[in-house]
N, C-alpha and C positions, 0 to 999 in steps of 0.2 A: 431691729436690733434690740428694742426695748423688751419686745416681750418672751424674746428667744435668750436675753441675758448674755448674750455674746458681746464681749469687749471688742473694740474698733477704733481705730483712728477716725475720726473724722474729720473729712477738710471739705470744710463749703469752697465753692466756687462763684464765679460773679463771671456768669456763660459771654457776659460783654467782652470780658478778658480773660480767657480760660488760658490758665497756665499748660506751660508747653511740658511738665508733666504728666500732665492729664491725659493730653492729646499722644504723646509717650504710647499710653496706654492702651487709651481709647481712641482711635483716629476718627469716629466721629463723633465727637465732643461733644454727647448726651450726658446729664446725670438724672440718675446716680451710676454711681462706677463703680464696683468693688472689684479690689484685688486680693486674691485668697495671698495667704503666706507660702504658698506653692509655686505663686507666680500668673494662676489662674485669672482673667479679667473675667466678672458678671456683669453686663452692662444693660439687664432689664431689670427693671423692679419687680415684676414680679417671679422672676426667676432667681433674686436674690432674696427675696421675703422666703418661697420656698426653700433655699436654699441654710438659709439657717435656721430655720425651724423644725427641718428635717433632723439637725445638729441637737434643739433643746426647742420643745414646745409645750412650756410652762402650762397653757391657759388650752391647749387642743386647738389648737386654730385650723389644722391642717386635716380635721377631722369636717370643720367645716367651710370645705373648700370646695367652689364648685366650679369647675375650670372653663364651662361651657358659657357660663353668667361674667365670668372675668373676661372671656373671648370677645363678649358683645360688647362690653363696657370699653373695651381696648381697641374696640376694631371701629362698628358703625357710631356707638356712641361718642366716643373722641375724636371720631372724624368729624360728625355733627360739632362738638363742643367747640373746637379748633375755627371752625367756619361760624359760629354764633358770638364767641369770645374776640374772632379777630377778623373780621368782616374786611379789613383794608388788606389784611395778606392772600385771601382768596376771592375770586371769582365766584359770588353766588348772593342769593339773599339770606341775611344770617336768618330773619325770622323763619323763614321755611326750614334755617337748621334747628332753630327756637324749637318748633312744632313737632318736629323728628326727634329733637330730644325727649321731651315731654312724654312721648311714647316709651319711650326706652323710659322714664320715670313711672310711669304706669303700671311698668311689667312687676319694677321694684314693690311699687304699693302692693300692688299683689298680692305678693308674698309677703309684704310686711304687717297685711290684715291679719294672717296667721302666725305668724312667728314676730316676737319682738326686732330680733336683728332678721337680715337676707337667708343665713342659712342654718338656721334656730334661734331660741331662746338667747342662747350666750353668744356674744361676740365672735367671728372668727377671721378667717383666711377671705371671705368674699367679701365682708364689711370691711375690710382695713385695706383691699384693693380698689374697691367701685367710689367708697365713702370720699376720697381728693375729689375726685372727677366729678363729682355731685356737688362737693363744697364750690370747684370752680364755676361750675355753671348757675351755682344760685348767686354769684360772687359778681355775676357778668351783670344782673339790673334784679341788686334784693326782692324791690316790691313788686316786680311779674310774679315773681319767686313766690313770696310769701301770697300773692294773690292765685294763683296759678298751678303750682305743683301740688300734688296730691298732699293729701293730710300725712298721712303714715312714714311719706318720705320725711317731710318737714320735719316731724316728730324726731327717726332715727338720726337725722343729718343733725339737730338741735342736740341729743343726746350723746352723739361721738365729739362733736364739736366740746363740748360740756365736760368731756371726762380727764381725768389728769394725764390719762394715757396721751393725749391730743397734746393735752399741755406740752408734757416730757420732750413728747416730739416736736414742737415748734420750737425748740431753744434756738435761739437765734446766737451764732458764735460770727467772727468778725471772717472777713475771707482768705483764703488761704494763700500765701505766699511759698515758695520752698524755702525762704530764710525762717518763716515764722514757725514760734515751737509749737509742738503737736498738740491737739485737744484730743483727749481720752474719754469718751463718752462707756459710762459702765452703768449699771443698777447696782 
C-alpha cells in the first residue's frame, strides 16, 4: 500500500485469536486479507501487491515483476522455509530444507552479480515479494546466514532491510478488535 499510495484501513490481527470478522470474510483465516469497497476478498499477497499497483505504481514495480521468480519463491522455496523455520510442525530434516534453500539463494545471487536489486537496478514487484521470505530464513539461525548465504544476497537483504520503505512497513499498530477505532494508514 505504501508505495501504490492507496489509503486503507488497517487491522492487525493476533492469528492466535482471529476475530470472527475476519473469518466473516476469509474462512481461512490467512493474512493479509483485503477487502475491496465492492465487497471483493484478495486474500494473497501477492495478488494484492499486484492488485494496487495496477491502480497507482509510483516507483514501476510492476515493470519489474517476474511472476516465474515469485512462483519459486512461493512454491519450493517456502515450502523449504516452512520445514527449516519450524522443524516440530513437519516431518523431515530441517538442515536438508537448510541446503534446498540455499539453492534457491544461489539462483538470487545470480542475478544479483548483475543487477543491484533481482529484477534490475531499481527496486521492484520481485524484491518486495521474495525479500520477507529471505528476511525469515536468515531470521531462523543469523550466523549460518551471515556465514553461509551468498554475498549478493546478504548485501540486497541488508539494503531492503535498511531502507525507510522497510521501516514504513514495520509499523507495529496494537491488534484489532471490532470495538476498536480504525487505523488509517496513508502516505
Amino acid at each position: 500500500m505504501i508505495v501504490s499510495e492507496m489509503r486503507c484501513e488497517l487491522r492487525e490481527v493476533k492469528l492466535s485469536a482471529k476475530p470472527g470478522a475476519m473469518l466473516a470474510v476469509s474462512p481461512k483465516g490467512t493474512v493479509p486479507v483485503m477487502v475491496m469497497p465492492d465487497g471483493e476478498v484478495i486474500d494473497q499477497s501477492i495478488d494484492i501487491m499486484r492488485r494496487v499497483l495496477a491502480a497507482h505504481d509510483a516507483e514501476g514495480w510492476l515493470e519489474r515483476d517476474d511472476p516465474a521468480l515469485i512462483a519459486v519463491n512461493d512454491g519450493p522455496f517456502k515450502h523449504d522455509l516452512d520445514r527449516y523455520k519450524y522443524p516440530e510442525r513437519h516431518d523431515g530434516d530441517p538442515l536438508l530444507h537448510r541446503s534446498s534453500g540455499l539453492d534457491f539463494l544461489r539462483e538470487l545471487d545470480a542475478r544479483l552479480t548483475r543487477t543491484a536489486n533481482l529484477s534490475g537496478e531499481a527496486r521492484g514487484m520481485s524484491d518486495a515479494a521474495v525479500m520477507p521470505f529471505v528476511r525469515q530464513f536468515a531470521a531462523v539461525d543469523s550466523e549460518w546466514f551471515a556465514a553461509h548465504a551468498p554475498s549478493h544476497v546478504q548485501d540486497w537483504l541488508s539494503r531492503h532491510l535498511a531502507s525507510p520503505l522497510f521501516d514504513a512497513a514495520m509499523v507495529r499498530v496494537p491488534p484489532w478488535a471490532p470495538e476498536t477505532p480504525k487505523v488509517m494508514f496513508s502516505r
